[in-house]
N, C-alpha and C positions, 0 to 999 in steps of 0.2 A: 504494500500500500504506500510506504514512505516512496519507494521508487520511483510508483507511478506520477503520484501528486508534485514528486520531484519534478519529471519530465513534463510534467501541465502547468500551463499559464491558468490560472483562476482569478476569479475575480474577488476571491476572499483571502484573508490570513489564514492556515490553518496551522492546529496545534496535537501536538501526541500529550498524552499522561499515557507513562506506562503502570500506574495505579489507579483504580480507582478514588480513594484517600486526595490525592491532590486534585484530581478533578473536583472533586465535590469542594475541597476547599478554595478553588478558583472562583468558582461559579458565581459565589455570592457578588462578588464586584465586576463579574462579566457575562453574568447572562443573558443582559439585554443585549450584546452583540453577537449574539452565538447566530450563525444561518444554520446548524445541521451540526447532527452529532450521530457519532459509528460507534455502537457498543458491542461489545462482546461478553460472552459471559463467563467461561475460565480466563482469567489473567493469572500469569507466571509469576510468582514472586520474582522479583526486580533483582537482578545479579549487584548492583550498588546495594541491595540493602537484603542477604541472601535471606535474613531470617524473618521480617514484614512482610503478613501480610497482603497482598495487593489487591484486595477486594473483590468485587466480580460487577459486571453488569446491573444484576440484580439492585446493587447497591442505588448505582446511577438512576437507574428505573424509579426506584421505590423513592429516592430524593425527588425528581421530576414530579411526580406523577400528583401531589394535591397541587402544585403549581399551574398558573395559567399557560395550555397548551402555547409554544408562538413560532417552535421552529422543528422540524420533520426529525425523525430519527430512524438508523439502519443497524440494524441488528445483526451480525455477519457473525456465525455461531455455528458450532460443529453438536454443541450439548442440544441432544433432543429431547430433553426432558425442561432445561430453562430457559431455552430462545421463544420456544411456544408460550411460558411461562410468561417473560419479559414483556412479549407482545402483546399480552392481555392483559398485564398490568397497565403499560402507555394506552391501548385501545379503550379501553374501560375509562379512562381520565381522558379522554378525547385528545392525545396526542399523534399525530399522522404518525405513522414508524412501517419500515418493509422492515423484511425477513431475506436476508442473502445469503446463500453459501459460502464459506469460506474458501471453499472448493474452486468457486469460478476462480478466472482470473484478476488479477486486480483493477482491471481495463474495465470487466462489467460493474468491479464495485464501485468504481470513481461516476460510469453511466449513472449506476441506480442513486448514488447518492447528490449526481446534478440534477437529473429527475429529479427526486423530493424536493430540491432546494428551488427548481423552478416552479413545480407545481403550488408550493405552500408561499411563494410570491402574488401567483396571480388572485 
């Protein structure tokens, strides 16, 4: 994914958390700038920090979701038991979010997530 977004000119900043943990503590002072957000639901504990934690999607979801819906999210998750999960938790609190394979290649996940970012524009 870094590679690709490497290779593309966008029209957005974008940013990695390889934690959950720092994401949610970003968010408070940047979420009104956020266009789109790619979750996952296993995250690797972070090799800087071997024995943290690093949360999961789940996390992100469940912070989002009494919030007012404003910007799409893509879900790119191999666990088939918590990306379904994820998805109805965003669904159910009226946040847009697809469901992507982690499978595909990174080309269709950078598509699907300008998709969302166009559609939740118009």
């Amino acid at each position: 994914m870094r590679r690709v977004i490497a290779d593309s000119t966008l029209p957005f900043d974008v940013r990695f958390f390889d934690n959950a943990h720092e994401l949610l503590r970003w968010f408070p002072g940047n979420i009104d700038s956020v266009v789109a957000v790619s979750l996952d639901c296993d995250l690797d504990t972070t090799t800087a920090r071997d024995s943290m934690d690093a949360g999961s999607g789940d996390d992100v979801a469940n912070f989002l979701a009494p919030l007012t819906p404003h910007f799409p999210i893509v879900i790119h998750s191999s666990n088939a038991m918590r990306a379904p999960a994820m998805h109805m938790t965003l669904a159910l609190a009226g946040w847009p979010n697809l469901s992507l394979s982690p499978y595909t290649d990174a080309d269709s996940w950078l598509a699907g997530v300008l998709q969302m970012v166009a559609d939740n524009a118009a």
